[in-house]
N, C-alpha and C positions, 0 to 999 in steps of 0.2 A: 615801301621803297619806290622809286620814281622809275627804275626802269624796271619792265616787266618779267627781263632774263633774271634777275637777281631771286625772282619766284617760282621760276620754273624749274627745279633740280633739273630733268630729264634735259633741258634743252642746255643749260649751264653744265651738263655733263658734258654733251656734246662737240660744245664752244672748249674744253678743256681738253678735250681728244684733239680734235681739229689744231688747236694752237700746237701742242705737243708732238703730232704727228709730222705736223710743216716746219718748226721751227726748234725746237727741244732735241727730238730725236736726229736729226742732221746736222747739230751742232756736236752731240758727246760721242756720235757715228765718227767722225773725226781723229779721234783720240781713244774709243775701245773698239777691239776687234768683236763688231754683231757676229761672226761666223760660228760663234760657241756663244751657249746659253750663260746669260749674264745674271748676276743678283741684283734686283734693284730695290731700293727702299726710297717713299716717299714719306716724309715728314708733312703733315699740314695735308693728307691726302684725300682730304675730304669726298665728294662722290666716284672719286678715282678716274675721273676721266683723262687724267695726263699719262697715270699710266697705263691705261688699254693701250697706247698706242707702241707700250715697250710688249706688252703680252702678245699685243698678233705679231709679234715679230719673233714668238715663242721665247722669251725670258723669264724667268723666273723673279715676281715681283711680290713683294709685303706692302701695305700701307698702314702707318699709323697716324690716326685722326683721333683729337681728343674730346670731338663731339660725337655722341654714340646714335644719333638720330641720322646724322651723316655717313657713319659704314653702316647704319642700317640700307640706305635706299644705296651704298657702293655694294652689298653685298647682292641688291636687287640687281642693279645693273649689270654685274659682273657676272653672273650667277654661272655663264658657260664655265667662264675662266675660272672660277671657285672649282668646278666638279670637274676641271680639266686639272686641277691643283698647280694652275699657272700663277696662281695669287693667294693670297690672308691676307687677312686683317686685325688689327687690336684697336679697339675704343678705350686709349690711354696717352697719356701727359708722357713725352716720350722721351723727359727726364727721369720716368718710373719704372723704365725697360733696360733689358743688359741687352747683351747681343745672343745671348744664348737662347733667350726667352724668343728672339726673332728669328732661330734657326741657322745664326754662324754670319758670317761677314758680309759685306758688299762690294758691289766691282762700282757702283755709282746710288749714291744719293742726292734726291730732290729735295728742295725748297723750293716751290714757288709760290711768289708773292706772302711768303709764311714768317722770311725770318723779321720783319717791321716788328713783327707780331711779339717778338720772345724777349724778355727783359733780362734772366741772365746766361749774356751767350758765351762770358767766358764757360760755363759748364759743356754750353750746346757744342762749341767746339771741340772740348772733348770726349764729348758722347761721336763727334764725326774721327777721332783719332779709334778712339774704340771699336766703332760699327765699320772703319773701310778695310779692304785687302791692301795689301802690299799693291801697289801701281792702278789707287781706285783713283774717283775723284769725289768733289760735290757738286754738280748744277746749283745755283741761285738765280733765281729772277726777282727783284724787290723793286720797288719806285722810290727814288731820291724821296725825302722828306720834304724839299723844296718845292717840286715839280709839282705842277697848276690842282694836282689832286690828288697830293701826298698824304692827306688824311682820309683820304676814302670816306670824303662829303658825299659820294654819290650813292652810299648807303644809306644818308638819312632822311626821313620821310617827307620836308619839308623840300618841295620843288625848289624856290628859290636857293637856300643852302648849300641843296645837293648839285646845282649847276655851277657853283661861284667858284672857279677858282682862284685857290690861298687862301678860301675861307679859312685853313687849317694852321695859317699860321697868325692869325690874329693873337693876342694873348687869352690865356687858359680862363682865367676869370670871365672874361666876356664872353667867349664861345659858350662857356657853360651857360651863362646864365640865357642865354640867346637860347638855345636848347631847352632851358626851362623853361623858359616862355612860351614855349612851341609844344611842351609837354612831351618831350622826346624820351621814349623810355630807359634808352639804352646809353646813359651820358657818362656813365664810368666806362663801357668799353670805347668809345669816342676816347675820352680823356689818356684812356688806357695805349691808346696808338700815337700820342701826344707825347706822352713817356718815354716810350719804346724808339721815338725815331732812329733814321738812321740814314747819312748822306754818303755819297758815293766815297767822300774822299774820309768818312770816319771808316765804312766798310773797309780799303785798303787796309788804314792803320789795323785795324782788328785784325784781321787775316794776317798781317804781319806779325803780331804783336801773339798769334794765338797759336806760334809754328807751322802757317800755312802760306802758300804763294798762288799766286791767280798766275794760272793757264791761259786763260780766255778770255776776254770782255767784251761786250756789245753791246754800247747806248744807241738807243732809240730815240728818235723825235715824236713818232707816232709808235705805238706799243703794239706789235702785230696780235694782241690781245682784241685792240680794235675794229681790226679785219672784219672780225664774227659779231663780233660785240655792235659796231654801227657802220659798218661798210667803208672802215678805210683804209687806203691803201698805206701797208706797214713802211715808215721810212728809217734809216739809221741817222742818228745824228751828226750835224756838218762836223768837221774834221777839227776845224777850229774852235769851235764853243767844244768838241768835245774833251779838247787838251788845254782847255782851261777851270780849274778846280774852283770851287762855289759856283762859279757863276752856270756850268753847265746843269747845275742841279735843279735850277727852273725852270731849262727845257727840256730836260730830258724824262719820260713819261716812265721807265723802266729799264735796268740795267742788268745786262746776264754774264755770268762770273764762273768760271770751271775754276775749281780752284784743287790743288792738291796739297799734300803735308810737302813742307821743306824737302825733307829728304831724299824725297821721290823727282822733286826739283833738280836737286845736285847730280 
């Protein structure tokens, strides 16, 4: 991979604390009372550094990661907050889990940058009907499909590729075969993100469409992912490109979404 974070677990942990601490955690501060111990579940929770930042805050947090190489070194990391029993973990597809299996309900669950990832989410939203309490929510953070690195080029080995943005929306036939060219090994999960897209204004529909309402939203111009990642300064996107549908989709870098069940709405 072309940038060096992407290999550094420990440091990539860190850049996930950091983001989480600054940006995650003072948005859902907002909308749940921190003064009582909160249940948190991340989805997609890979070395767990988003939520250390809800643990020193003394809550009570689960992560499921469906890569088991990934809660090995969260379980490294974590290891206070393990034998502090601020935290678990499960290395499982978290379509494969009840809520019993996780120890009872949640006041908030995380996605981030996870749900691009999942192909059928009418289920995934009722795995979120299932797993929340009465007056939770869900955080999401995802990046339009559109937007300059909607395909997450910047994972693939090839420098040129990985800097182009929209390489990702070229058609599927030729990326691929561009990738074979390059001898790139991993060109079904590439293809796989191809699948799965998902634009800001199909996310609405869904969330509608799945018995839930958005709370909250926050497009960005620059993704305060970036901050940590290459020293930029995080901006929110103009006002105008942001109330306008397609078209805000190719600048806007990531999009964050509190959302809750209807009912909880009413």
């Amino acid at each position: 991979m072309v940038y060096d974070f992407h290999n550094d677990a420990e440091r990539y942990f860190n850049y996930q604390y950091l983001h989480s601490k600054e940006y995650i955690v003072p948005l859902v501060n907002q909308y749940l009372d921190f003064s009582k111990q909160l249940r948190i579940l991340e989805i997609g929770s890979a070395e767990a550094g988003v939520l250390k930042a809800f643990t020193e805050l003394g809550h009570q947090c689960v992560g499921v990661e469906i890569s088991e190489s990934r809660v090995v070194l969260a379980k490294r990391f974590m290891k206070t907050e393990l034998d502090a029993g601020l935290i678990d973990f499960y290395d499982s597809d978290v379509f494969k889990v009840n809520v019993e299996a996780l120890g009872g309900k949640f006041d908030l669950i995380i996605l981030k940058d996870v749900i691009e990832h999942i192909h059928n989410r009418k289920i995934l939203y009722e795995k979120f009907a299932e797993f929340l309490k009465p007056q939770g929510y869900v955080f999401i953070a995802m990046p339009p499909w559109h937007m300059p690195f909607g395909g997450h080029q910047q994972m693939l080995h090839n420098k040129f590729y990985s800097r182009l943005p929209y390489f990702h929306l070229l058609p599927m036939w030729f990326t691929k075969q561009l990738l074979k060219w390059d001898k790139y090994p991993y060109i079904d999960d590439w293809t796989d993100i191809k699948a799965t897209r998902i634009s800001i204004n199909g996310f609405h529909k869904e969330v509608k469409t799945h018995g839930f309402s958005i709370k909250e939203k926050i497009y960005y111009f620059i993704n305060p992912n970036y901050q940590f990642k290459f020293n930029l300064k995080p901006r929110k996107q103009n006002s105008i490109i942001a109330s306008l549908p397609y078209i805000r989709d190719f600048f806007t870098t990531t999009a964050y979404f509190l959302i809750e069940t209807k009912k909880n709405s009413n």
